[in-house]
N, C-alpha and C positions, 0 to 999 in steps of 0.2 A: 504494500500500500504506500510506502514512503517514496518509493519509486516514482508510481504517479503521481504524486504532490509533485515530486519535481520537474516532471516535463509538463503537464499540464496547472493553466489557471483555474481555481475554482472561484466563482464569486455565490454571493448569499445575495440573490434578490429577497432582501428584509427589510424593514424599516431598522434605524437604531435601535429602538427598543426591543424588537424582536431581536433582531442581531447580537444583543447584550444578551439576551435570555440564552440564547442557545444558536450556535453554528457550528458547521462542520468544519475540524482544525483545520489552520491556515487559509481558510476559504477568508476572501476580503468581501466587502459589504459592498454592494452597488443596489443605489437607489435613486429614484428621481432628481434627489439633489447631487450626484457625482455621476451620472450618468453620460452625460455630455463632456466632460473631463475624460473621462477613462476613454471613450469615443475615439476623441484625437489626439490622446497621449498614448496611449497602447500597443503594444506588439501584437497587429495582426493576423500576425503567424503561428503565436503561439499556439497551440488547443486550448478551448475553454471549456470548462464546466459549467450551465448556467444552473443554479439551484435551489428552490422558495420552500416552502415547508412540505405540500403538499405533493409538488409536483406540476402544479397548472400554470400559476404565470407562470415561472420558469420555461415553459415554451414561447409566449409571445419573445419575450423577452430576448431568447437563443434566436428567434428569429429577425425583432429588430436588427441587433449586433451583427446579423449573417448580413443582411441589407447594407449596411452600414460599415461594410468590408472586412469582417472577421471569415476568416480562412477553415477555421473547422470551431465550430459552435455545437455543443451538445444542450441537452435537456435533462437533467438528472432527472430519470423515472422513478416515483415515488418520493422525492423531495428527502429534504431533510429527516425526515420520518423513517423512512428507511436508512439510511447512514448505517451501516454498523458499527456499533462503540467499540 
């Protein structure tokens, strides 16, 4: 597992407070408010993770970023919730 931390980004579509509550390690927080920053600062080469609690924004969301010139954008299926600890 530490393996993929390294080659790939995971981000947490949360709000802060969610995000405080609970995210999957190393995952960085992207929200409405740093959305647009990460946009056009980013390596859009890297692989992403996109992934919200459930599982469902986390697709718009993988899809915006795809639009928006990210190179391989996933959708974590089953969200945070699934994570294994």
């Amino acid at each position: 597992m530490k393996k993929i931390l390294r080659m790939w980004s995971i981000s947490a579509i949360r709000g802060p407070g969610s995000y405080s509550a609970g995210h999957i390690p190393n995952a960085f927080s992207l929200n409405d408010g740093n959305v647009k920053e990460y946009i056009e600062s980013a390596d859009k080469e890297k692989p992403l993770i996109v992934c919200c609690y459930h599982g469902i924004s986390s697709r718009g969301a993988a899809e915006h970023l795809s639009q928006n010139g990210f190179k391989e954008v996933y959708s974590m299926t089953g969200g945070f919730e699934a994570w294994p600890d």
